[in-house]
C-alpha positions as CSV (number, residue, x, y, z in Angstrom):
1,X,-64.1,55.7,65.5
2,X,-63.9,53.2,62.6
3,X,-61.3,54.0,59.8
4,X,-61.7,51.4,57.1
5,X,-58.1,50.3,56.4
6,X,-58.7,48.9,53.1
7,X,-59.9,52.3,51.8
8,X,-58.4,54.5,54.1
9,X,-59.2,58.4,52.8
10,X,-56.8,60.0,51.4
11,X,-58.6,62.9,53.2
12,X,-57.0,61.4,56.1
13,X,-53.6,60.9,54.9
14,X,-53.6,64.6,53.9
15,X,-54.5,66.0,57.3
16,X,-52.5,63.6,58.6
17,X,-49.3,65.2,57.1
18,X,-50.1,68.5,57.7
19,X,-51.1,68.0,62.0
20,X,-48.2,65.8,62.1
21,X,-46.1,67.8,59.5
22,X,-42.6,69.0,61.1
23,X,-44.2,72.2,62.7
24,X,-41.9,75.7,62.8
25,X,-43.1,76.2,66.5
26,X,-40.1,77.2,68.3
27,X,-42.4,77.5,71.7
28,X,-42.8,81.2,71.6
29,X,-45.9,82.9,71.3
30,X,-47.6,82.9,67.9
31,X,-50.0,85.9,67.9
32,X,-47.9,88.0,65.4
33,X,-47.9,85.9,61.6
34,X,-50.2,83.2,63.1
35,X,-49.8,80.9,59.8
36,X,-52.7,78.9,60.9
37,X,-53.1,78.2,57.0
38,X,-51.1,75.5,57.2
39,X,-51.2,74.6,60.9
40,X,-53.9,73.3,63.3
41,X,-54.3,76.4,65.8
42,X,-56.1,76.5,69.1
43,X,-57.1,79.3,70.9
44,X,-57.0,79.8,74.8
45,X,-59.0,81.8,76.6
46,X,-58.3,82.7,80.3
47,X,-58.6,85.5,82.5
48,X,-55.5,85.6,84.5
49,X,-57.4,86.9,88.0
50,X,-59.6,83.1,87.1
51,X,-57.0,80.5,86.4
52,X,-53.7,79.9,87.5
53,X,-50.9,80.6,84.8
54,X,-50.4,77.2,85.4
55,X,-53.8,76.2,83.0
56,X,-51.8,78.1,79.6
57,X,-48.2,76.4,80.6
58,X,-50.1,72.8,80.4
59,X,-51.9,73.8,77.3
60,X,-48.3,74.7,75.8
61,X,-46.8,71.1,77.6
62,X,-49.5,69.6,75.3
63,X,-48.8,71.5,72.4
64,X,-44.7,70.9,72.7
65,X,-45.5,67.2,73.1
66,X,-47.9,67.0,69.9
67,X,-45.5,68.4,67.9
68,X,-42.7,66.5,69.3
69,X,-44.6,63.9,68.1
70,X,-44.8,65.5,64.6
71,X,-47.4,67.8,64.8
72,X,-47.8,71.0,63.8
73,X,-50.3,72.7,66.8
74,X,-50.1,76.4,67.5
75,X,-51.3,77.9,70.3
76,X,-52.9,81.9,70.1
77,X,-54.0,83.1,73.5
78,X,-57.0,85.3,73.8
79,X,-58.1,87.3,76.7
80,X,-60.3,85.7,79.2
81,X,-61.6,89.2,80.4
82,X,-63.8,89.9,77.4
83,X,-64.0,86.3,76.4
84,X,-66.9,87.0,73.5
85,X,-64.7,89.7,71.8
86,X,-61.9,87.3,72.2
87,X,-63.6,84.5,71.2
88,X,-64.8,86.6,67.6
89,X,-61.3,87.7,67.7
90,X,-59.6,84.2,67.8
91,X,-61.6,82.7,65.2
92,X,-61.1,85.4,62.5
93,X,-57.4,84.9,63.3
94,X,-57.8,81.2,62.0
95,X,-58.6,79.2,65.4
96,X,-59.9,75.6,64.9
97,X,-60.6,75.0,68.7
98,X,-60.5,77.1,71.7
99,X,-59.1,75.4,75.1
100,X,-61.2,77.8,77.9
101,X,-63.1,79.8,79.2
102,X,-61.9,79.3,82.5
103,X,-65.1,80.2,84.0
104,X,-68.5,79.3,83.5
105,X,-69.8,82.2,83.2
106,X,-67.6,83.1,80.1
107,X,-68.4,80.1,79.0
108,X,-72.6,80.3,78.6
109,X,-71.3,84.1,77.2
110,X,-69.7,82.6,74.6
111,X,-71.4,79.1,74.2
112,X,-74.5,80.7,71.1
113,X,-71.0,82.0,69.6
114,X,-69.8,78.4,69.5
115,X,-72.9,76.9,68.7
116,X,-73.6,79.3,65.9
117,X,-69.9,79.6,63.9
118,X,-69.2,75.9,64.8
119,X,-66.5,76.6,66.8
120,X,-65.3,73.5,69.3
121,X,-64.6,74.6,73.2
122,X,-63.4,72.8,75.5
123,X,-63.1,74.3,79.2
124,X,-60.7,72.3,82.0
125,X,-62.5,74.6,84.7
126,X,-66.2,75.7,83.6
127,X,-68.2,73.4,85.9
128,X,-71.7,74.7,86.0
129,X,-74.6,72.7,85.0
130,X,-76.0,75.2,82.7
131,X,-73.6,74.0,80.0
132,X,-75.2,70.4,80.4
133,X,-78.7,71.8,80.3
134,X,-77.9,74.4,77.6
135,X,-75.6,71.2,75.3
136,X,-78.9,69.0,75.7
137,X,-81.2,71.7,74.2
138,X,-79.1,72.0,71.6
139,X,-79.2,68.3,70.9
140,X,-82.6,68.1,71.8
141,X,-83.2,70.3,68.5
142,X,-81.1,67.9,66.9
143,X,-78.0,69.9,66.3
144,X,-74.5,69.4,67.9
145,X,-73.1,71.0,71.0
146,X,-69.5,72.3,70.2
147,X,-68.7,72.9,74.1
148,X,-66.7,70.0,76.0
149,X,-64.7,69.8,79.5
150,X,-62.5,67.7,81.5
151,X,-64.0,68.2,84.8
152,X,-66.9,66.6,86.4
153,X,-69.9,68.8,86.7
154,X,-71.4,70.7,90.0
155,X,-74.0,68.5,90.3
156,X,-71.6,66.3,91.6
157,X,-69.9,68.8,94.0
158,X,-73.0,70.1,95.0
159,X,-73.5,66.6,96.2
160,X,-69.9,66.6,98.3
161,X,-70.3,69.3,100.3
162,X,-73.9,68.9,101.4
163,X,-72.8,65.4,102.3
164,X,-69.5,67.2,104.3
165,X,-71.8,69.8,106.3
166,X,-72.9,67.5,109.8
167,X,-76.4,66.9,110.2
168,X,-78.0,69.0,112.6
169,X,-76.4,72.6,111.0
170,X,-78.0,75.7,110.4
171,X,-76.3,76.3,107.2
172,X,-75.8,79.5,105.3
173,X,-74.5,80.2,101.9
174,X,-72.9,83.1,100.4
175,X,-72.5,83.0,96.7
176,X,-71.5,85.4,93.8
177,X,-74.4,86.6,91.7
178,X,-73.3,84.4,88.4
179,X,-74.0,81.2,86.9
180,X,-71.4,79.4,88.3
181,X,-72.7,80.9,92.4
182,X,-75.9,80.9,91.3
183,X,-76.8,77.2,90.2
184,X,-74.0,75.9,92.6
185,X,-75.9,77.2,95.5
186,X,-79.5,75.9,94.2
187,X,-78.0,72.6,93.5
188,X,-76.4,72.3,97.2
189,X,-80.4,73.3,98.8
190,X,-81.5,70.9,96.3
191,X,-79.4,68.1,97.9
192,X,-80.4,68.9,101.3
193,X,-84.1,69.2,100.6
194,X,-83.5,65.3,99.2
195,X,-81.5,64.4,102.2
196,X,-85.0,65.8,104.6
197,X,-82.5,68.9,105.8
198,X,-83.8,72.4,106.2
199,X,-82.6,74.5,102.7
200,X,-79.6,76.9,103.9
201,X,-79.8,80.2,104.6
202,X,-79.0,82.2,101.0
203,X,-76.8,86.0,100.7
204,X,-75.5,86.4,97.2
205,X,-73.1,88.9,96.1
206,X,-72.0,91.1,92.8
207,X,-68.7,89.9,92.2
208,X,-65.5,92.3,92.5
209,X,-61.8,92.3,91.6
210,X,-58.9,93.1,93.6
211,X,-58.5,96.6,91.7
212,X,-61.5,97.9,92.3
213,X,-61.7,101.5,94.1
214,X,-64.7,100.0,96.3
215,X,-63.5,96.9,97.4
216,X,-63.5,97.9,101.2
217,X,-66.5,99.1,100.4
218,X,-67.9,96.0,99.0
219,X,-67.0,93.5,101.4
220,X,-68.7,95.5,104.3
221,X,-71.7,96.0,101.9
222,X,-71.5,92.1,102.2
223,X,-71.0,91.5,105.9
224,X,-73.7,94.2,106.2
225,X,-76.4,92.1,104.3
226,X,-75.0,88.9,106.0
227,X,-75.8,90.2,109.1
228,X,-79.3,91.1,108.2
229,X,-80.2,87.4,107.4
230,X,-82.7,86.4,110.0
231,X,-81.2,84.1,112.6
232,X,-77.8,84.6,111.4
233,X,-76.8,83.8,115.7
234,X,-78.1,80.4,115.2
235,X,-75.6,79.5,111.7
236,X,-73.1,76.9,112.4
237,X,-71.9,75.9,108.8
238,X,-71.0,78.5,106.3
239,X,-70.3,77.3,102.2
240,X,-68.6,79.3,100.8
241,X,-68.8,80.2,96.9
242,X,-66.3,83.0,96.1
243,X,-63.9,83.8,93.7
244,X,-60.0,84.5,93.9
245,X,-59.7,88.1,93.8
246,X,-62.5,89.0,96.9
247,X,-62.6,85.5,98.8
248,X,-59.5,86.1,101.0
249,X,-61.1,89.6,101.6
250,X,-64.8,88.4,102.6
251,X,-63.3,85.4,105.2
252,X,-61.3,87.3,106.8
253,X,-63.4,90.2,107.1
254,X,-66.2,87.3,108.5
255,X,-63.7,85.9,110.9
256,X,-62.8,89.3,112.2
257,X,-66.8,90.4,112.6
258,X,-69.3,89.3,115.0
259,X,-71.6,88.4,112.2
260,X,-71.3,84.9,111.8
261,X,-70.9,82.7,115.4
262,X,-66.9,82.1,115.8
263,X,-67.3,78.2,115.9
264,X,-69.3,77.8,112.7
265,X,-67.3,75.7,110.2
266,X,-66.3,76.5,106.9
267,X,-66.8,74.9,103.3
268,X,-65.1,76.4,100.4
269,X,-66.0,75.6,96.7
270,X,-63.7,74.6,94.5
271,X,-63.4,78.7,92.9
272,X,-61.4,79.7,95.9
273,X,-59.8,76.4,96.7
274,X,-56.5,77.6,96.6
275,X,-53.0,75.9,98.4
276,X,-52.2,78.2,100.8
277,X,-55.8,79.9,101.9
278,X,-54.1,81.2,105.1
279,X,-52.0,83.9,102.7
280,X,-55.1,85.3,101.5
281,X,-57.0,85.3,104.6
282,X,-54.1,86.1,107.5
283,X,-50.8,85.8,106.1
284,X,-49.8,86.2,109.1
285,X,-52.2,83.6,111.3
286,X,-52.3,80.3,109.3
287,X,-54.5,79.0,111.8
288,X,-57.0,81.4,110.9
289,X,-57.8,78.8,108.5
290,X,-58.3,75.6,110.9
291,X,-60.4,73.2,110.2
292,X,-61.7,74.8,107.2
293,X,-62.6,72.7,104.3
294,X,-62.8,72.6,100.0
295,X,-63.3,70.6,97.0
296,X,-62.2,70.9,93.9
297,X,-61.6,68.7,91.2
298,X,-58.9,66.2,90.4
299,X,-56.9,63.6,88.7
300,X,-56.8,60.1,88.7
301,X,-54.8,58.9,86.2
302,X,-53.7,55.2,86.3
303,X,-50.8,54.4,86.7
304,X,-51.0,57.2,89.4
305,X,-47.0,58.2,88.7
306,X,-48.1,60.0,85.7
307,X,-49.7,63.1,87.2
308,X,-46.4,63.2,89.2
309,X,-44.3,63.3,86.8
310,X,-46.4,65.4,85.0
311,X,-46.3,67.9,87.7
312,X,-42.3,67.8,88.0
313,X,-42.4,69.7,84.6
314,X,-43.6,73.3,86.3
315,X,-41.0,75.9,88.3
316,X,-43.1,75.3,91.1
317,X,-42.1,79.0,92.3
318,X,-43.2,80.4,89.1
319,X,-46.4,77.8,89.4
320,X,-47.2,77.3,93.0
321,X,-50.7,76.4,91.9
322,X,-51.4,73.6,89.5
323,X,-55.2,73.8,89.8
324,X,-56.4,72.7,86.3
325,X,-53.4,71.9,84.5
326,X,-53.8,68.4,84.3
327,X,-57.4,69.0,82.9
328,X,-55.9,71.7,80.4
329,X,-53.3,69.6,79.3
330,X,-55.9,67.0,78.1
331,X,-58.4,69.7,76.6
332,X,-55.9,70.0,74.0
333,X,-54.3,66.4,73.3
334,X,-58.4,65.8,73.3
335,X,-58.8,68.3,70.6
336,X,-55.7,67.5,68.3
337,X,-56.6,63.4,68.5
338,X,-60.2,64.1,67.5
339,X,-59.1,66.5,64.5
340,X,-56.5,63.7,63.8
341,X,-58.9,60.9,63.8
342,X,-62.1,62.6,61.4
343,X,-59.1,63.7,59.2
344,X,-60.0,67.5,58.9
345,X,-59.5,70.5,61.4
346,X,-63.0,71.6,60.6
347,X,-64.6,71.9,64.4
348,X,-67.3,70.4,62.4
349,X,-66.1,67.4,61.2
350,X,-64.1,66.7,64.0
351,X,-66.8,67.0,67.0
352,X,-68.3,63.9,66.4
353,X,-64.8,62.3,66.9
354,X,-65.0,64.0,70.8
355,X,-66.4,61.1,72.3
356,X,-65.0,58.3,70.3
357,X,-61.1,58.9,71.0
358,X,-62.0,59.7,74.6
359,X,-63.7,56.4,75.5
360,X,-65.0,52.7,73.9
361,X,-61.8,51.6,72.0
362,X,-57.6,50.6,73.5
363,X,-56.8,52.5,75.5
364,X,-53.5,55.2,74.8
365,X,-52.1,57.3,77.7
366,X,-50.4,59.9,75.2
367,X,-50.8,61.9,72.4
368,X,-48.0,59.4,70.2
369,X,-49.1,56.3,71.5
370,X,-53.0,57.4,70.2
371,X,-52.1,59.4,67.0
372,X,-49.9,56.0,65.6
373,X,-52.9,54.0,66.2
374,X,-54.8,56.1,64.3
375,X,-52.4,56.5,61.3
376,X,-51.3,52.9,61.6
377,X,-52.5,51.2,57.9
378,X,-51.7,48.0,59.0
379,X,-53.6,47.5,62.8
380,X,-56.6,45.7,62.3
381,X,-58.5,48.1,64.9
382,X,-57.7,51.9,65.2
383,X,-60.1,52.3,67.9
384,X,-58.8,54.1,70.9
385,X,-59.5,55.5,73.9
386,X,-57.1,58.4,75.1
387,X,-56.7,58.3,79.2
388,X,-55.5,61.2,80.2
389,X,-53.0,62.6,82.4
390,X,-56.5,63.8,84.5
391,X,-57.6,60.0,84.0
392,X,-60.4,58.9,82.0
393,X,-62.1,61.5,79.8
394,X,-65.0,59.3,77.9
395,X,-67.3,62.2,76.7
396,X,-70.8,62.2,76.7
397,X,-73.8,63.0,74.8
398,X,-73.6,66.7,76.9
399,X,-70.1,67.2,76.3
400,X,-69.1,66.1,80.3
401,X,-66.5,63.4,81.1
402,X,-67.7,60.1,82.1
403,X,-65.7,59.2,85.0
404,X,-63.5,62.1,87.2
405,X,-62.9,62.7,91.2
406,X,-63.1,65.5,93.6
407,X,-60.8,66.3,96.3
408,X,-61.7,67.4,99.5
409,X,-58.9,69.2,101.7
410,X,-58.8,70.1,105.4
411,X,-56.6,72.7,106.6
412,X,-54.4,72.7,109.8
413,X,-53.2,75.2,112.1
414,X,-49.7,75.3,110.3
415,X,-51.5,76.2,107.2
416,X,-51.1,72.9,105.6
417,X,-54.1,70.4,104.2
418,X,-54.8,66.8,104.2
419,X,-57.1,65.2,101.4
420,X,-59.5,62.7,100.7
421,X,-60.5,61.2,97.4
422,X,-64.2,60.8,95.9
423,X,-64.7,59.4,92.7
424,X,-67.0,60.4,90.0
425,X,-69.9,59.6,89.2
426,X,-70.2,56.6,92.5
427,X,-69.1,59.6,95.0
428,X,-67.2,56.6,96.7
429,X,-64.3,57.8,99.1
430,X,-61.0,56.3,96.9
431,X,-58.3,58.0,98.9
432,X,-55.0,55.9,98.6
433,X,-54.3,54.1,102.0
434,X,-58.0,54.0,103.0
435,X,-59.7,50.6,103.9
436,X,-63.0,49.6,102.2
């Protein structure tokens, strides 16, 4: 991203006035009289059953500190249950971005929608390697993918837990029946194949919510077809791919049965990689949950201090879960820098700038500190590189993040988890305190 200082647009200093024009936010919700007009307005687009709440308060943390800064973002929030309706919905309202889907599967529903209205998406939770495949056709065709995230990819989980499950394990795998299951559990046989281990065991699912009449009814449909798996005795290592509404549901009713052998391990994908998995498997037992293991993704942000302070800014009763945020938060500062920088809220002038605020150029660790180097007449070089709060973003080619980490966490008995640290893309083990 190269502004030439000696002829810098007035295009530029236009849009730079109105995204960093005293906004009228008052940090309520802006559906009704959106005035997008004269504003730069992002959509979100969550289902609340997928993401914690937590995902739209960082989204609104990084709209608050954008406009502190001047800006004049606004924030309209779809409905992640019908997320191609929504999607429709938020762009006739005047959207010039949409932070979400929260799920892959929403996301390759409504990824032809972005590609064909040139609409810019970027997801801090859609992880499934379809988006990379379908972004590279795209660009293969030589047009532009519009979709973005700030987490690493499951090629790269898919990697952790086949390297977590101990050699020697007769592995099965129950999944959900959508992209995200789906790939996730052909890229983690994949990975054993290379490794010269058997392919697990596969039982796949339709996926349910918590309000549905049947659920009972569903989970013992599961356990039913779980148990019909040939040499099911013989399992020792179960991954897990599951979702938030039926997970608690199908471990427990798989720790209660006699279906799978009582000292097979557990592995839990980073969909139902929640805090406190005892609550939602035996409130009542948390070491029901022993020794159990997940990954999900997570932050490194350097200096480290910033995620915690970024974290002290949720009601950590109203947000016990803060799965996301960090990546959310930067979805949008992303968004508003690359808008900022191309001098236009058109998703189509401004996704070319994706990439180029996100990596190559000085680095900025906040929305201010990047936006004045960018408006700044006088620096000799407004090249910058925006750090996150997640740590570095650098977009690629596909739309994924250049560099990123996954956690893994084991549970105790008491119900509590300890975690180790594996960056992305070396998979090296980066847990603080660890020797090399």
């Amino acid at each position: 991203m190269r502004i030439l200082r000696g002829v810098l647009s007035i295009a530029l200093l236009v849009f730079a006035f109105l995204l960093l024009s005293p906004g009228c936010d008052d940090g309520t919700n802006e559906q009704v009289g959106t005035g997008c007009e004269d504003a730069f307005c992002i959509g979100t687009l969550f289902r609340a059953g997928d993401s914690p709440s937590s995902v739209i308060k960082a989204a609104e943390f990084a709209r608050d500190d954008i406009n502190k800064a001047g800006g004049n973002v606004k924030l309209i929030t779809g409905d992640g249950a019908t997320p191609l309706a929504s999607a429709m919905e938020l762009l006739e309202m005047g959207v010039k971005a949409i932070i979400g889907p929260g799920t892959s599967q929403s996301s390759v529903e409504i990824f032809d929608f972005l590609v064909d209205n040139g609409l810019v998406a970027v997801s801090p939770s859609a992880t499934s390697v379809t988006l990379t495949e379908k972004n590279r056709e795209i660009s293969q065709a030589g047009g532009t993918p519009f979709f973005f995230r700030t987490v690493p990819t499951d090629s790269f989980q898919a990697k952790i837990l086949a390297a977590e499950v101990r050699n020697g394990s007769e592995v099965l795998i129950v999944h959900r029946n959508d992209n995200y299951g789906v790939k996730l559990a052909e890229l983690i046989n994949e990975e054993f194949l290379s490794r010269n281990r058997p392919a697990a065991k596969v039982v796949w699912y339709e996926r349910y919510y918590s309000d549905d009449p049947r659920f009972d009814e569903k989970t013992q449909a599961l356990l039913d077809d779980i148990e019909a798996v040939s040499g099911i005795g013989d399992i020792s290592s179960v991954i897990l791919i599951l979702s938030i509404d039926e997970g608690g549901k199908i471990i427990k009713g798989m720790l209660d049965s006699t279906v799978v052998p009582s000292a097979a391990r557990y592995y839990i994908s980073d969909s139902f990689a929640v805090e406190n998995l005892y609550e939602r498997v035996d409130r009542n037992n948390p070491a029901a949950v022993e020794g159990f293991k997940s990954t999900t993704p997570c932050s490194l942000p350097n200096p480290p201090e910033r995620k915690d302070e970024f974290e002290k800014r949720f009601d950590r009763e109203t947000y016990p879960s803060l799965r996301f945020a960090v990546h959310a938060y930067d979805a949008v500062v992303a968004v508003a820098l690359a808008a900022l920088s191309a001098g236009s809220n058109d998703p189509s002038e401004y996704v070319s700038e994706m990439a180029d605020v996100t990596g190559g150029g000085n680095r900025c660790l906040s929305y201010a500190e990047c936006a004045a180097a960018i408006t700044d007449e006088t620096a000799a070089n407004d090249d910058i590189d925006y750090e996150g709060v997640s740590g570095p973003i650098e977009f690629d080619e596909d739309g994924n993040i250049g560099a990123g980490c996954y956690s893994v966490y084991t549970y105790d008995a008491t119900g509590g988890r300890t975690r180790r640290i594996f960056d992305v893309p070396g998979l090296n083990d980066v847990t603080p305190g660890r020797m090399p």
